[in-house]
C-alpha positions in Angstrom: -0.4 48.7 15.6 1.1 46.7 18.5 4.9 46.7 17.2 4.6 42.8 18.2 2.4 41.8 15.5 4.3 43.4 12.4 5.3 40.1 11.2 2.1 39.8 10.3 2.0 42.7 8.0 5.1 42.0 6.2 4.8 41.1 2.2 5.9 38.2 0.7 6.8 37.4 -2.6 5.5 34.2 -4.2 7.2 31.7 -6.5 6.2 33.4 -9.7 6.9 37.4 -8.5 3.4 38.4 -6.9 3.9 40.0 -3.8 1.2 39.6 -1.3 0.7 43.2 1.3 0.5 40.7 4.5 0.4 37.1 6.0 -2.8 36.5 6.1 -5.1 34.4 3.6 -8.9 34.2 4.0 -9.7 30.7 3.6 -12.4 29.1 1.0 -15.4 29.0 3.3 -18.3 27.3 2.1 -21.5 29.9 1.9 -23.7 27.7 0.4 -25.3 31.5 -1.0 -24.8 31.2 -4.9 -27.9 31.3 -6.8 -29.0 27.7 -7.8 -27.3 27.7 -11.3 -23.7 28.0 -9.0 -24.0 31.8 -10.6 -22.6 34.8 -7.8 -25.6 36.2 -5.9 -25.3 39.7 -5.0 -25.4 38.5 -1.3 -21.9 36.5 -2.1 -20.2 39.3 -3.4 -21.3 41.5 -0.4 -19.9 38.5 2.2 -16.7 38.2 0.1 -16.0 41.3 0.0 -16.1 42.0 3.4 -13.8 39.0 4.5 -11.1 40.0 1.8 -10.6 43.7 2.1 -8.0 43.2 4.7 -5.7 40.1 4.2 -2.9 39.4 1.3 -4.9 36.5 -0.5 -8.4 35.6 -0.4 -9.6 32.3 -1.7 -12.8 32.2 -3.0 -15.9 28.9 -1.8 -15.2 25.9 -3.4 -16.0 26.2 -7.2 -17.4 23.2 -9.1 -15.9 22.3 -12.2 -18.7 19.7 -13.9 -22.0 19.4 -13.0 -21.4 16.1 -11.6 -18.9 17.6 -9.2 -22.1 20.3 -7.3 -21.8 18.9 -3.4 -23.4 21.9 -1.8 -26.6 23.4 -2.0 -25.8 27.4 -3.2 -22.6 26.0 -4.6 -20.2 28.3 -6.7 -19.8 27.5 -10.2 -17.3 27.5 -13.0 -18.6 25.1 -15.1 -19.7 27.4 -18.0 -18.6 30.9 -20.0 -22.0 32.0 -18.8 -20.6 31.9 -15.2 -18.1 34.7 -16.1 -19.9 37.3 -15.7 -20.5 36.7 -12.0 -17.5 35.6 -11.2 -15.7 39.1 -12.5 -18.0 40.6 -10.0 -17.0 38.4 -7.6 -13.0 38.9 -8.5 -13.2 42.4 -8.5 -15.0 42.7 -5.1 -12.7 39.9 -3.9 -9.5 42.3 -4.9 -10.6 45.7 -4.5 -8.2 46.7 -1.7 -5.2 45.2 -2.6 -5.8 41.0 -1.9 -5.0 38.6 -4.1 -8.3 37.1 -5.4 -7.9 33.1 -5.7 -10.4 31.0 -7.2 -10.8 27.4 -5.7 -11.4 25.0 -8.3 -13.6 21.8 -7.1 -14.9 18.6 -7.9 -16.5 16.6 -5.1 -16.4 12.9 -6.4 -17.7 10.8 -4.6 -19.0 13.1 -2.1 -21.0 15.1 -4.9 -24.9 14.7 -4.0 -27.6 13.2 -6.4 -30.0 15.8 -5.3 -27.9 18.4 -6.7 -26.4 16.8 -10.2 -27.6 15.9 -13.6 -29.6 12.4 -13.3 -29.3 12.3 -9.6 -25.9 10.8 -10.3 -22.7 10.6 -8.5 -19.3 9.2 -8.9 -15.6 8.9 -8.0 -12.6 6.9 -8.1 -14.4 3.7 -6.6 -17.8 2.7 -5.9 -19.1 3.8 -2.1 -22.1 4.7 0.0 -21.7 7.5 2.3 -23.2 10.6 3.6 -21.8 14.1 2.4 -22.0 17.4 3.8 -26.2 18.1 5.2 -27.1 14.5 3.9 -29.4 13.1 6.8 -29.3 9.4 4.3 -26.4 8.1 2.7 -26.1 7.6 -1.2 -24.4 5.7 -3.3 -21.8 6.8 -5.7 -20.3 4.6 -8.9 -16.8 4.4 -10.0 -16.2 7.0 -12.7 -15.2 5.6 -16.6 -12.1 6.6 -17.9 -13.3 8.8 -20.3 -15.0 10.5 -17.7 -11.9 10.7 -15.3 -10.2 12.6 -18.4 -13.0 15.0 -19.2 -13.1 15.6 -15.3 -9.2 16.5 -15.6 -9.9 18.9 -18.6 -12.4 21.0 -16.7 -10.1 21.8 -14.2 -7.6 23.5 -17.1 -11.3 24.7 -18.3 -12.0 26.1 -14.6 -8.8 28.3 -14.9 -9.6 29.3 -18.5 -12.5 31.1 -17.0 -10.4 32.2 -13.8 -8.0 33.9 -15.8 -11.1 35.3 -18.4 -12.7 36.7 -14.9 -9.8 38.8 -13.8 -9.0 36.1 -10.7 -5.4 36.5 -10.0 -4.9 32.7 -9.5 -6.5 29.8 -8.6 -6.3 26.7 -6.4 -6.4 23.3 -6.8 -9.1 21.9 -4.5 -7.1 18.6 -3.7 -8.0 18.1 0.3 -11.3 17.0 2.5 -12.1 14.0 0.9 -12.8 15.3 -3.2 -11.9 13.9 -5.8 -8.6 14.7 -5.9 -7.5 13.6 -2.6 -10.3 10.4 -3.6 -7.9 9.0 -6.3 -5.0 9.4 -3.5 -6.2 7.8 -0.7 -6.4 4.2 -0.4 -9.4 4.2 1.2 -11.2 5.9 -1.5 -9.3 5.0 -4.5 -9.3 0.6 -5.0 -9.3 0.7 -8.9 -7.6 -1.9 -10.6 -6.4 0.3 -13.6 -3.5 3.0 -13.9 -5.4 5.1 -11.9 -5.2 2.9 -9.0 -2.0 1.9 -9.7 -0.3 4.8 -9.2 -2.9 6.5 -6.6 -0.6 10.2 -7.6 -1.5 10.4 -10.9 -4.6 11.7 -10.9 -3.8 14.6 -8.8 -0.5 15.3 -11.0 -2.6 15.0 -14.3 -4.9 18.1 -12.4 -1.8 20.0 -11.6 -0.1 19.5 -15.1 -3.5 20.5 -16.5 -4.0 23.9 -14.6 -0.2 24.7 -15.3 -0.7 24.2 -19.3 -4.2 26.4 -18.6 -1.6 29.0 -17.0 1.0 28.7 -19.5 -1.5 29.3 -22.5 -4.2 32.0 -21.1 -2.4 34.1 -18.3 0.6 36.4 -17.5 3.3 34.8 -15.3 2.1 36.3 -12.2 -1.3 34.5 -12.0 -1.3 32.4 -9.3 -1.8 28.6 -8.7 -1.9 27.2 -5.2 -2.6 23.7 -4.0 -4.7 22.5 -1.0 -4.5 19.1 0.1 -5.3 16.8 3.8 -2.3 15.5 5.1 -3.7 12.4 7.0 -7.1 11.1 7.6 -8.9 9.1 10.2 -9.6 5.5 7.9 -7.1 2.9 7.7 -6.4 2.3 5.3 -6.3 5.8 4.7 -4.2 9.0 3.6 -1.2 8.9 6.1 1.7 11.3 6.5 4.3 8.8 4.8 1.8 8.8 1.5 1.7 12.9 2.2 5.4 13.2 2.2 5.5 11.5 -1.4 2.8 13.9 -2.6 4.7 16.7 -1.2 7.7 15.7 -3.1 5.5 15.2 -6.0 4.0 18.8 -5.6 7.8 20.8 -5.2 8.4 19.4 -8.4 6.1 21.7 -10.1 6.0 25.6 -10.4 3.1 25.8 -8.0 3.0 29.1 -6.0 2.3 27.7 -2.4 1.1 25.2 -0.7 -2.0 25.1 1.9 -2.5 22.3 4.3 -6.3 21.4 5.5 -6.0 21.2 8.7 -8.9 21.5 12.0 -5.9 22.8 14.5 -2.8 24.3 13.0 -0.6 22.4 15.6 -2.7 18.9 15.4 -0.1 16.3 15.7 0.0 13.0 13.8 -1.7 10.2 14.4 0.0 7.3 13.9 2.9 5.6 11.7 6.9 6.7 11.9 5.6 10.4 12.6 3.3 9.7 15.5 3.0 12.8 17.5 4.7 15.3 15.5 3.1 18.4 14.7 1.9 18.2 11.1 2.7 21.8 10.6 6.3 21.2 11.3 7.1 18.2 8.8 5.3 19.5 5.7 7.0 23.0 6.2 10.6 20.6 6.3 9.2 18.8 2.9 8.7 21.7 1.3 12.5 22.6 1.2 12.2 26.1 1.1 10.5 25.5 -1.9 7.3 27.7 -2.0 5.4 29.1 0.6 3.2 27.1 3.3 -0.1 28.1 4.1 -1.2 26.7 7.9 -4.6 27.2 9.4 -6.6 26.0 12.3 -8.5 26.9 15.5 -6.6 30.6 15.3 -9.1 33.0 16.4 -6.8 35.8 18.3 -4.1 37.9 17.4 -1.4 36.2 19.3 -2.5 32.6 18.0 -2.2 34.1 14.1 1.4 35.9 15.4 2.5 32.2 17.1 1.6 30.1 14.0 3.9 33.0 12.0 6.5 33.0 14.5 7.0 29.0 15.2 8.7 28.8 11.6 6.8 26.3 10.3 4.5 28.7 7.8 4.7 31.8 5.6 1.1 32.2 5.6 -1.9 31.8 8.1 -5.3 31.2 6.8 -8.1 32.3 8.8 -11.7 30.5 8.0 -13.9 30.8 11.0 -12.2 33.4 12.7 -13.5 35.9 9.4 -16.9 34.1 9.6 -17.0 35.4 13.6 -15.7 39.2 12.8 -14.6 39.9 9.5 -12.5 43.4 10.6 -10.0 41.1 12.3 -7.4 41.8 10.3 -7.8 45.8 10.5 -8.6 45.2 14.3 -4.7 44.2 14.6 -3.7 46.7 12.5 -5.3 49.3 14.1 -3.9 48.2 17.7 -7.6 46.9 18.5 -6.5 43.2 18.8 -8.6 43.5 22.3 -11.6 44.2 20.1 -11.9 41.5 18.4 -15.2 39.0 18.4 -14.1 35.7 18.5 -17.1 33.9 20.2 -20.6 33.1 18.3 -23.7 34.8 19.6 -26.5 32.9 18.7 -28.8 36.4 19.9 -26.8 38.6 17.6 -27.0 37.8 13.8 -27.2 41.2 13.5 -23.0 41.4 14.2 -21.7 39.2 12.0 -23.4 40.6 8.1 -23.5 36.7 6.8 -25.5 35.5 3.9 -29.0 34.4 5.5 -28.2 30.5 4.2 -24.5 30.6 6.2 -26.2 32.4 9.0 -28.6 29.6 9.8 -25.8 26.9 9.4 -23.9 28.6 12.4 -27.0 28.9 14.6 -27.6 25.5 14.2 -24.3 24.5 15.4 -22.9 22.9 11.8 -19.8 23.8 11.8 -17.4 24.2 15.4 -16.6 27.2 16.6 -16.2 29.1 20.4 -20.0 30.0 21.2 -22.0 31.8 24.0 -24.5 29.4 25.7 -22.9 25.9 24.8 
């Protein structure tokens, strides 16, 4: 290995004692490759297994928690015991050489699709038409009951039930990219005219609590619990960085093991408000205090992008997302003093490089999600 990159490979200790080998974390990717039922597909564990083998945490696709929740097509679930037994293949394969195996517990609100839940229903803090994820038409989602809105919070504490029963070492709290929990947050989202709009935290704090008590009663002090969240979004009103900064505050309050921040670029600055054109990165690492560690990610797709995110300061940890979808021995290729060898642009001629599921395969080709690519 290039002597410069050893940051990189140094461990870090979390919160609660578990030491992670290295800084990097593969990040939840959505594979859209789970059977229909949301149980693990043999094709799932294979891709999984290949992006964890090398980093020091690897979070697992976004996870529903109800049936209501399902936004993707091939979704994971961990809605019933019957999904167990998947999902310890999918732990084990996840944590086989030495990463800590996450599970990312989900619930997509209003952004959950009728063609994919129970009665073709959706729902979320506040009534909405919108179009989610591959939706060519919009739909229209209703404003959840209370008594929904509390069974919703006990799946989560029943997600991590099952986390812990699967041999996950952890789990996080899906709270970013417009779901539910981020829903109730934003103003945008959230216009309810009860306590759950009143105080647009308390949702996500009620998630958090519930996932702690899961902890508390099913699993050893070392099993870990992470929490994702956006820190600004484009409507207005919207999630800005003052209402992040309170949720940040909110979040250091618990026992929470780190913290990962959703972002496209990992040194996109803020838009607008009394922070307008600092880098995110930087003011949600000072919030944090010292706290608990900060995952960043965005556009890193080289071995000196990954060592300058380390290296400014502002993160413990770097998440890599497409950068493992475009050559999942990136990782080892530092290691190994191969950092030169590393594919970081899409061929659209040569599916035969990158070993994804057939499903994720054809969602690159066709350009869904952004990433450096040969031929426009």
């Amino acid at each position: 290995m290039n002597d410069k990159y050893k940051p990189l490979f140094k461990t870090l200790q979390l919160p609660n004692g578990a030491e992670l080998k290295n800084r990097f974390v593969l990040a939840p990717l959505t594979h859209v490759s789970s059977h229909e039922d949301g149980t693990a597909s043999v094709e799932e564990i294979e891709y999984m297994g290949k992006r964890s083998k090398d980093v020091g945490m690897a979070i697992s696709a976004a996870s529903n928690v109800t049936d209501l929740g399902k936004s993707f097509p091939g979704q994971p679930s961990v809605v019933r015991d019957s999904d167990i037994e998947g999902l310890k293949n999918l732990a084990d394969e996840m944590k086989k050489n030495g990463a800590k195996a996450i599970l990312q517990i989900h619930h997509g609100g209003v952004q959950a699709q009728p063609k994919l839940t129970p009665d073709s229903d959706s729902a979320g803090p506040s009534p909405i038409t919108m179009r989610s994820f591959d939706e060519t038409e919009p739909h229209h989602s209703r404003e959840m009951t209370e008594e929904e809105i509390q069974e919703t919070i006990k799946a989560f504490g029943d997600a991590t039930k099952r986390a812990v029963e699967a041999g996950f070492d952890g789990v996080e709290i899906h709270g970013a990219n417009h779901y539910i929990i981020h829903q109730f947050v934003s103003p945008h989202f959230n216009r309810r005219n009860d306590e759950w709009g009143e105080d647009h935290y308390a949702f996500a704090m009620a998630v958090t609590d519930e996932v702690l008590e899961a902890k508390e009663e099913y699993a050893d002090e070392d099993f870990i619990i992470g929490y994702r969240f956006s820190p600004e979004e484009s409507q207005s009103p919207g999630i800005d960085m003052e209402i992040t900064e309170v949720l940040i505050r909110k979040l250091t309050e618990k026992p929470l093991d780190y913290l990962h921040a959703s972002l496209g670029d990992v040194h996109s600055k803020v838009r607008t408000g009394k922070y307008g054109g600092k880098e995110r990165i930087a003011l949600l690492h000072e919030w944090t205090h010292g706290r608990m560690p900060l995952i960043g990610i965005g556009s890193v797709f080289t071995a000196d992008q990954a060592l300058g995110a380390i290296e400014s300061g502002n993160m413990e940890l770097i998440g890599l997302g497409r950068a493992l979808l475009l050559d999942h021995n990136f990782v080892g290729k530092i290691k190994a003093g191969r950092e030169d060898r590393i594919n970081n642009i899409f061929d659209p001629e040569r599916e035969d490089r990158y070993e994804l599921p057939v499903a994720l395969w054809e969602q690159l080709y066709n350009g869904f999600y952004p990433l450096p690519r040969l031929n426009g």
